[in-house]
N, C-alpha and C positions, 0 to 999 in steps of 0.2 A: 554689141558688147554687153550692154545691161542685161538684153532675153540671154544672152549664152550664161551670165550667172544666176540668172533666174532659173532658168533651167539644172544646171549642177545642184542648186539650193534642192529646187520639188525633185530631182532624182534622188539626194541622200535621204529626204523625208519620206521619199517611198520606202528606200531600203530599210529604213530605221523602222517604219513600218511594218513590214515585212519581216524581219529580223524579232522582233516587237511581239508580235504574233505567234509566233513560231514560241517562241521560250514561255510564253504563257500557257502552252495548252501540252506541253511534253516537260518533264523535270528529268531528268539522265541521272536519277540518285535511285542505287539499288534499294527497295521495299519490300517486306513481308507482307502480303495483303489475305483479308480471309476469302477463301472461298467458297466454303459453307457456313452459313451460320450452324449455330449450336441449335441442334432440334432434342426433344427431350417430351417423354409422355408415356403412358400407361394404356395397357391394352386389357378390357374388363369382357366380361358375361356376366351377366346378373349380377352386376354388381364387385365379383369378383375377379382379383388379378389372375388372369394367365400366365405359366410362367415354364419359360422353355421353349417361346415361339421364336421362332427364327424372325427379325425385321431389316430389309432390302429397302433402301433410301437412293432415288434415283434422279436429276433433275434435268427436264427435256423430253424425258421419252414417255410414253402412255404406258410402256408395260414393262416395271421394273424388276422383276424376274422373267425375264427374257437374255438370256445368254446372248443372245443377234446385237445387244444395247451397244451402242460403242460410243456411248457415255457409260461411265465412272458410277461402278455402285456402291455405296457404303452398306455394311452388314453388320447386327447387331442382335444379344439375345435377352429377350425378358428376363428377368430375376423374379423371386415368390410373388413379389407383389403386381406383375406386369409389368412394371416398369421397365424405359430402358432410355437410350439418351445414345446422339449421335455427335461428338464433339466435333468443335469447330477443324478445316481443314483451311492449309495455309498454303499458297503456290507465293515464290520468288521471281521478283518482278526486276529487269533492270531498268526499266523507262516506269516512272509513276506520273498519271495521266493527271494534272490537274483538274480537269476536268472529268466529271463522272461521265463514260462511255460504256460502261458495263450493260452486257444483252441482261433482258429479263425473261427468267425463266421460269415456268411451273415446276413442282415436284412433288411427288406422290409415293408410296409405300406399297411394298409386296409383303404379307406377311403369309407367312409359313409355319402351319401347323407341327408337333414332333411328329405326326405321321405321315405328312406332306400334302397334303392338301393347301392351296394356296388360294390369297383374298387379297384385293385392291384396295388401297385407301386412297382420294381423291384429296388433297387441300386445296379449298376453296383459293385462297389469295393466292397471286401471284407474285411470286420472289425475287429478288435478282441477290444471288447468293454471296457478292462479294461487300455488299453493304447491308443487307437485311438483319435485322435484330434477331434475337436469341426465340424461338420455337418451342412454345408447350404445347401439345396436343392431349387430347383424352379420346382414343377413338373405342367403339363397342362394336367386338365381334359379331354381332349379330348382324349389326346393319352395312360392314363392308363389303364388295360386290365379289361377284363371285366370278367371273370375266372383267380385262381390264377393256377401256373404256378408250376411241381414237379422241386426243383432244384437237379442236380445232380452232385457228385464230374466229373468235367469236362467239366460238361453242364453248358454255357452261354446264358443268356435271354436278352432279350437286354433293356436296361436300360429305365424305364419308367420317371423316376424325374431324372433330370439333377442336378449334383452338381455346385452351385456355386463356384469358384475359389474368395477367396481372394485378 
């Protein structure tokens, strides 16, 4: 008689456990979460801005003017001064993870000449795009590649647009 209530007791403590668990790591409240940071930067030669350059923002794939991508490109155009800025993207969630599980991903730049000619820009760090802070780059057309580049887990390329530091 005592172990059958002893047992009912550690059965609800499992459950309660269990149960415990579970509501900790899933919240069932609809979210707005970002899924790109805000990237933002200038694209120069000698010093000066280019402007009128087509810029292709891609996160996951090596070669983000590639049409085959079946990730998600953002597009954007210099202004006089090179400058251009990719604003934050938002996906609606109905389960918010209390717990961070978001993949981390690299991403890199296709920039595109008015006459079309196209060049790779690498960023050094690696992102995960649904929490990473707000992106300034300064990158110099001369030193972008001229072929994009396969990344591999381990393999570092060496960074074509320099991030600005705040």
């Amino acid at each position: 008689m005592i172990f059958e209530a002893e047992m009912k007791y550690l059965q609800r403590i499992a459950l309660l456990l269990v149960v415990s668990s579970n509501l900790v790591g899933c919240v069932p409240i609809p979210s707005k979460n970002i899924e790109t940071p805000n990237v933002s930067g200038v694209l120069t030669e000698d010093g000066v801005g280019l402007e009128g350059y087509s810029i292709q923002l891609a996160y996951g794939v090596s070669d983000s003017c590639s049409v085959n991508s079946r990730q998600e490109v953002l597009s954007t155009i210099t202004d006089k001064e090179g400058a251009f800025i990719f604003k934050n993207t938002y996906k609606w969630s109905l389960v918010r993870w209390a717990l961070p599980l978001d993949g981390i991903d690299y991403f890199n730049l296709c920039i595109i000449a008015p006459d079309g000619r196209k060049k790779w820009a690498y960023i050094p760090q690696i992102r995960t795009p649904s929490w990473a802070p707000d992106i300034k780059l300064s990158c110099e057309n001369e030193k972008l590649l001229l072929e994009p580049k396969e990344v591999e887990s381990g393999f570092k390329i060496k960074p074509t647009c320099e991030e600005v530091r705040l």
